[in-house]
N, C-alpha and C positions, 0 to 999 in steps of 0.2 A: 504494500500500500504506500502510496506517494505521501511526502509531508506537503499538505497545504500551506499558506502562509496564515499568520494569527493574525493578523488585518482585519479589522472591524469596518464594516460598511452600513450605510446609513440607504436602508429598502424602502421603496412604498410596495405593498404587499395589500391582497385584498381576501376576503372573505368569500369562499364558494361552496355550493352545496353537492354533493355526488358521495355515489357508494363506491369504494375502495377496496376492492381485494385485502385481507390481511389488515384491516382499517380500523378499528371500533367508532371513532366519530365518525357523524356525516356531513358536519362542518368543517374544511380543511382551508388552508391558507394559502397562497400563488402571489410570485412578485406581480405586480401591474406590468402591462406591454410597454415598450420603451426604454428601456433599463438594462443594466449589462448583462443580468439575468435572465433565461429564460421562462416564458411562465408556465412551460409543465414542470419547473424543477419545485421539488419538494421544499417547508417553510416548516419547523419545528419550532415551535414558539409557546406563552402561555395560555393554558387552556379558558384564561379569562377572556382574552382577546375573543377569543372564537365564539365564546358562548353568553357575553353580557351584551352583543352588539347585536346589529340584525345581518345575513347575508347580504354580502355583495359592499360591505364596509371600509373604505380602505386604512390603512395605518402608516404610519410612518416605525420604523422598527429600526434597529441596530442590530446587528448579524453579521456573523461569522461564516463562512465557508467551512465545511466540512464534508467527510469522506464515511458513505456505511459502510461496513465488511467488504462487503462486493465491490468498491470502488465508486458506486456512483455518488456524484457531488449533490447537495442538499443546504440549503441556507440553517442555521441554529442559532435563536435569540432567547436567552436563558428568561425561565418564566420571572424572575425578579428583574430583569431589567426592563424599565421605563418602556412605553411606547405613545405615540402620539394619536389622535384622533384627526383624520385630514377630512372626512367626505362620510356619513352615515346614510 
């Protein structure tokens, strides 16, 4: 497995609703289009985000790049750090 860089980026990330193979929510999180990320990559972040807002909400977030077992890359923004409310 590759080391990523520990570089913090600052995402706008949005709220969507869909079932997930291997998922238990059915609210999950996607960067917004336009961004260096793209928006089928996975967003691990806090489960309040997801669940005190309504679908389709966007955020501002800080996140980190990271790597699952497998290799594929995935944004992660620890559930205590801060996030913004940009658009509900």
């Amino acid at each position: 497995m590759a080391k990523l860089p520990a570089r913090s980026y600052i995402v706008l990330v949005e709220t969507f609703s869909a079932d997930i193979p291997g998922k238990a929510a059915n609210v999950h999180v996607r960067p917004v289009p336009g961004q260096q990320f793209p928006v089928d990559m996975e967003v691990e972040c806090s489960r309040a985000l997801r669940t005190k807002h309504p679908v389709g909400t966007i955020f501002r977030i800080k996140a980190k790049l990271a790597e699952h077992e497998a290799g594929t890359p995935y944004l992660f923004s620890h559930h205590r750090w801060r996030y913004e409310l940009v658009e509900e």
